[in-house]
VEXDREN-2710 file (C-alpha; in Angstrom, 1 decimal):
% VEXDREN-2710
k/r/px/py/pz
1/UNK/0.0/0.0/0.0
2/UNK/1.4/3.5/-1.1
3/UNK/2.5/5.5/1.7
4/UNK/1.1/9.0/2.9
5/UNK/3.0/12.4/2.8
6/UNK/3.0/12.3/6.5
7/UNK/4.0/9.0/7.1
8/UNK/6.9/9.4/4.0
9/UNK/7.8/12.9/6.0
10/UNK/7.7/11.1/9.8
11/UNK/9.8/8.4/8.5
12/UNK/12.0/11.3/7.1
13/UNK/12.5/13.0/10.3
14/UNK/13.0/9.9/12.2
15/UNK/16.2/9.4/9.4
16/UNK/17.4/12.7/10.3
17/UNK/17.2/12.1/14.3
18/UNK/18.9/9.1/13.5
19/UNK/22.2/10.7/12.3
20/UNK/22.9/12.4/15.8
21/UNK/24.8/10.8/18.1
22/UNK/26.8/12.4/21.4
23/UNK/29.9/10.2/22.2
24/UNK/31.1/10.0/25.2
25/UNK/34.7/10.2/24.0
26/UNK/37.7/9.0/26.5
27/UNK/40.2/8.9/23.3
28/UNK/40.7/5.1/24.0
29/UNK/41.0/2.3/21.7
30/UNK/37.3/2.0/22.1
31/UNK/35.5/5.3/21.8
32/UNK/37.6/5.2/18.7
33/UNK/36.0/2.0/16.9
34/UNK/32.3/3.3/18.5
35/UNK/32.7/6.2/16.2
36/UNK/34.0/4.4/13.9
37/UNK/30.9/2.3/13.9
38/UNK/28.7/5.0/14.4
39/UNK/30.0/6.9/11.4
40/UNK/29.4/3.9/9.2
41/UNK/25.7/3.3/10.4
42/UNK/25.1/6.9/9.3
43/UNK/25.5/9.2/12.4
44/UNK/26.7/12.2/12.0
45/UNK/28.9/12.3/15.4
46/UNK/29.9/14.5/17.9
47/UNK/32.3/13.6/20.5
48/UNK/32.3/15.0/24.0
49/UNK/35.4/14.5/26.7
50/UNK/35.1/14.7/30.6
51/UNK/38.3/15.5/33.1
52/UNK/37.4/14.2/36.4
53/UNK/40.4/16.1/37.9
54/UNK/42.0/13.0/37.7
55/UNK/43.2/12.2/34.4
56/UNK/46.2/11.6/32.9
57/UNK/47.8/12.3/28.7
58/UNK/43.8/14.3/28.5
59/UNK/46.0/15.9/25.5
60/UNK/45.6/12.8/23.5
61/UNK/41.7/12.8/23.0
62/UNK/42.1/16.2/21.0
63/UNK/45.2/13.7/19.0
64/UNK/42.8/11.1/18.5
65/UNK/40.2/13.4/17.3
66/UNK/42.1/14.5/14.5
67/UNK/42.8/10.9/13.3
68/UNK/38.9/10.1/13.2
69/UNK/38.2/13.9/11.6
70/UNK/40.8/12.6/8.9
71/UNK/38.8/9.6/7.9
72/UNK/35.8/11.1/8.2
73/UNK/35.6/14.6/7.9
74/UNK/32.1/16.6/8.5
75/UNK/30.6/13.2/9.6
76/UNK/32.6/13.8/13.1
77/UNK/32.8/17.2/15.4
78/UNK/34.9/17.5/18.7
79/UNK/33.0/19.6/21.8
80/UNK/35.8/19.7/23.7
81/UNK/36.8/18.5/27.2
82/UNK/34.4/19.3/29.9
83/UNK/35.0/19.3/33.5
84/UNK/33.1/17.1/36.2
85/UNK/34.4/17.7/39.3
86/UNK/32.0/19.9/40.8
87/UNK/29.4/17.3/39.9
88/UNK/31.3/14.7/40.9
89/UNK/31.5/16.0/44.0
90/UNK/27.9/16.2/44.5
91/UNK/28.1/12.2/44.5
92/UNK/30.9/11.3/46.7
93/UNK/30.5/14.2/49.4
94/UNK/27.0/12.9/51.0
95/UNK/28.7/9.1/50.7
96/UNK/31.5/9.5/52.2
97/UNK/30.2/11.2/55.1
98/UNK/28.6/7.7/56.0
99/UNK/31.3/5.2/55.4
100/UNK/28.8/2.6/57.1
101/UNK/27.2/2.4/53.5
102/UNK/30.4/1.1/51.6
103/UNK/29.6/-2.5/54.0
104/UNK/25.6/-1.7/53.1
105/UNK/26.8/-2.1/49.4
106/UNK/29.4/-4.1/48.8
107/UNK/31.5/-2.4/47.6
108/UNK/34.9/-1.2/47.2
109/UNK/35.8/2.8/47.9
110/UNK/37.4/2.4/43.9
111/UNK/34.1/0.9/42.5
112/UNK/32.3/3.7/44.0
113/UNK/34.5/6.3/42.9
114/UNK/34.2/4.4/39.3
115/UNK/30.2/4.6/39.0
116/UNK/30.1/8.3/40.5
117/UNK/32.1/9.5/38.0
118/UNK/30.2/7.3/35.1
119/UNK/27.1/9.3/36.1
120/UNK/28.2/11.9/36.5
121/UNK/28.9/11.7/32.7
122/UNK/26.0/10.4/31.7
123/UNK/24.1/13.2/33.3
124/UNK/26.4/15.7/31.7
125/UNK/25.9/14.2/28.1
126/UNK/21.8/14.2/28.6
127/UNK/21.6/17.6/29.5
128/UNK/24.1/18.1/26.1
129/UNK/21.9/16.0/23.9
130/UNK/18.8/17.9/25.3
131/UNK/20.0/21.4/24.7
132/UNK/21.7/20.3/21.2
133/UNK/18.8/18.1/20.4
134/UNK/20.6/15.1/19.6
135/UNK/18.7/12.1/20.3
136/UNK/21.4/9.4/20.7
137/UNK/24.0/9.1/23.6
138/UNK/26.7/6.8/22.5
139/UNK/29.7/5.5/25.5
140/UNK/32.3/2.7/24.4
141/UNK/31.8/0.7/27.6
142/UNK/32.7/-2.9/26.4
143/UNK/31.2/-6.2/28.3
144/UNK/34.7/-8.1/28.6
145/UNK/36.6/-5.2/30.0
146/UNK/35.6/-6.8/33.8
147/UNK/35.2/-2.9/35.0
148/UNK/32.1/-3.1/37.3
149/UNK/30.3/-0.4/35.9
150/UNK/30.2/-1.3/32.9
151/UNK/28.7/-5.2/33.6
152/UNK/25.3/-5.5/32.0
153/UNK/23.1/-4.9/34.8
154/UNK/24.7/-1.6/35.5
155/UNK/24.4/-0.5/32.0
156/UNK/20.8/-1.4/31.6
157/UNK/20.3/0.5/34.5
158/UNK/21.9/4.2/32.3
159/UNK/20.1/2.5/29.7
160/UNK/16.5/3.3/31.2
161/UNK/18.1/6.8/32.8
162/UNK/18.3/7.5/29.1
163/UNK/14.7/6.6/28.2
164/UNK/13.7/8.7/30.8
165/UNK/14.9/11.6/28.9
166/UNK/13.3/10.0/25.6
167/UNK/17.2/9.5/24.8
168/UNK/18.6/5.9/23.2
169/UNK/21.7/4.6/24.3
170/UNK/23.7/3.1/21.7
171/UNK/27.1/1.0/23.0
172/UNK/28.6/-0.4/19.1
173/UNK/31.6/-2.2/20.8
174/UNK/29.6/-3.9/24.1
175/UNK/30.3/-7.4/23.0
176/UNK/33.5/-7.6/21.4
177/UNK/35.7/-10.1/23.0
178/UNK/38.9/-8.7/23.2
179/UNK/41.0/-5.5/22.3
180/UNK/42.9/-7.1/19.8
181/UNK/39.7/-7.5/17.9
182/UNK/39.7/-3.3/18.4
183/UNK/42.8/-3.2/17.3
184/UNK/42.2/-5.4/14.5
185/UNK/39.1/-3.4/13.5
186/UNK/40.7/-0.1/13.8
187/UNK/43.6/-1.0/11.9
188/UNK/41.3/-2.2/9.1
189/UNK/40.3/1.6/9.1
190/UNK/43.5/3.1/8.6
191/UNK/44.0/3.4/12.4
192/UNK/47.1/2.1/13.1
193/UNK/46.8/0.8/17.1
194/UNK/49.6/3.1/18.3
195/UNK/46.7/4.8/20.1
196/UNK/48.3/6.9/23.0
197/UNK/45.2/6.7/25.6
198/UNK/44.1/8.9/28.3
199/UNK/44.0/7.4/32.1
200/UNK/42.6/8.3/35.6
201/UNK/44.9/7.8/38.3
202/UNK/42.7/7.2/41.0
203/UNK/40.9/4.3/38.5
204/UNK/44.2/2.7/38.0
205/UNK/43.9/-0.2/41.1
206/UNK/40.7/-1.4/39.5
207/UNK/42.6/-3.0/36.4
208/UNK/44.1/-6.3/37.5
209/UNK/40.8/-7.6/39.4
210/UNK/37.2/-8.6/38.4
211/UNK/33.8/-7.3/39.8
212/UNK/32.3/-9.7/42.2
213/UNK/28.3/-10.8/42.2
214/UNK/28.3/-9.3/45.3
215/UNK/29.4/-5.9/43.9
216/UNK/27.2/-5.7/40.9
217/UNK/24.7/-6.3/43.0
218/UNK/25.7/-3.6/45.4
219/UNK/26.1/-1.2/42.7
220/UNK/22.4/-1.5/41.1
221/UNK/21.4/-1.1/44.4
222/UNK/22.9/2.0/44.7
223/UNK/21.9/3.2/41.6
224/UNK/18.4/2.9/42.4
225/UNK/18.5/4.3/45.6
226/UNK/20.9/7.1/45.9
227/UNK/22.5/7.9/42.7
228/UNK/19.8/8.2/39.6
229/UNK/17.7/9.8/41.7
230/UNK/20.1/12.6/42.4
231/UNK/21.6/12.5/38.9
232/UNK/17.8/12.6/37.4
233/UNK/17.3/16.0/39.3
234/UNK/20.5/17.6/38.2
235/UNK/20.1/17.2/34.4
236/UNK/18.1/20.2/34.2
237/UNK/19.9/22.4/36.3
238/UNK/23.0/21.3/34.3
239/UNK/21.7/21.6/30.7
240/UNK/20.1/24.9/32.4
241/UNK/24.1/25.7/33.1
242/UNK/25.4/24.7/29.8
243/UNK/23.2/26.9/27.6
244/UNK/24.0/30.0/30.2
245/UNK/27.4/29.3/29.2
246/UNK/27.6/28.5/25.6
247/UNK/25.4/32.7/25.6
248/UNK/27.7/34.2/27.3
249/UNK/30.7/32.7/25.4
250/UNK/32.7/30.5/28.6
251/UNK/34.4/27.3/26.8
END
């Protein structure tokens, strides 16, 4: 059956929708490949950088923007590097005021630090998509990686913080295996794996151990309770921020 105008012009605007996407951009092996991947599925992308205070070679991500704006020219934008401390802060003050709560959890003081500062990004890039009107958020959090916050419960957990903002969440790289596969795929690309990647410091005992059932747990429970409540009510107040500073001109 022949379609209507309207139907031809909603399926139109749902194309257009469809090619923004906000990554959240560390510089790493994998926020490279997810815009990559992005790119390819027809997003135009624009890539967005957080400095917890914390991190380390943050002069790379601007390097490793230049390699994708190389291969792909208008298809890919940079916003910059954005700081998060002061809502950060707003995370980890309250918590660590009651230090009962790390044995209510579960969990390990790093593991907490680890999910604070993961929504504290993800409430910074809704606010972004909201006042740029993008309706994809894109992170390169990748399943095998053993980092607790990015287990599956955890992200489905930022995946329904996103609906609630009538944003999707897109992760292109969640189930491959290994970073040699990134590698591999990047080199395919033209990206040769020499990739010089950001760190955070205070994230740097959590590499050489894996998430326990018992922390998962504790950090879904968390979630819930204390921290996508509290990220949920700063969104506004921080897209209200943003636009206040992108009119009077503060970078």
């Amino acid at each position: 059956m022949e379609k209507t105008i309207l139907e031809v012009e909603n399926n139109m605007s749902r194309k257009r929708e469809k090619e923004k996407c906000l990554l959240m951009f560390s510089g790493g092996y994998d926020t490279l490949l997810s815009a990559c991947l992005l790119v390819e599925d027809g997003y135009d992308v624009s890539l967005i950088a957080y400095d917890n205070g914390m991190i380390n070679g943050s002069e790379s991500i601007e390097e490793n923007f230049k390699r994708l704006k190389k291969l792909y020219d208008e298809k890919v934008q940079f916003l910059g590097i954005e700081p998060i401390v002061g809502t950060w802060r707003k995370f980890l003050i309250p918590y660590m005021l009651k230090l009962k709560d790390f044995d209510k959890y579960k969990l390990l003081p790093m593991e907490y630090f680890c999910l604070t500062c993961r929504a504290s990004m993800y409430l910074h890039s809704i606010a972004e998509c909201l006042n740029l009107e993008i309706p994809c958020l894109a992170e390169g959090a990748r399943k095998s990686q053993n980092c607790p916050e990015q287990t599956e419960p955890v992200i489905e957990r930022f995946k329904n913080f996103c609906k609630e903002f009538d944003r999707e969440l897109l992760l292109p790289v969640f189930h491959i295996e290994s970073k040699g596969k990134i590698k591999e795929e990047l080199s395919l690309r033209g990206i040769i794996p020499k990739t010089k990647e950001p760190y955070c410091t205070l994230a740097m005992p959590l590499y050489d151990y894996k998430p326990s059932e018992e922390s998962i747990e504790g950090m879904v429970k968390l979630l819930d309770e204390f921290i996508l409540p509290e990220a949920e009510k700063l969104v506004k107040e921080t897209a209200k921020i943003k636009r206040y500073k992108k009119k009077v001109g503060i970078v």
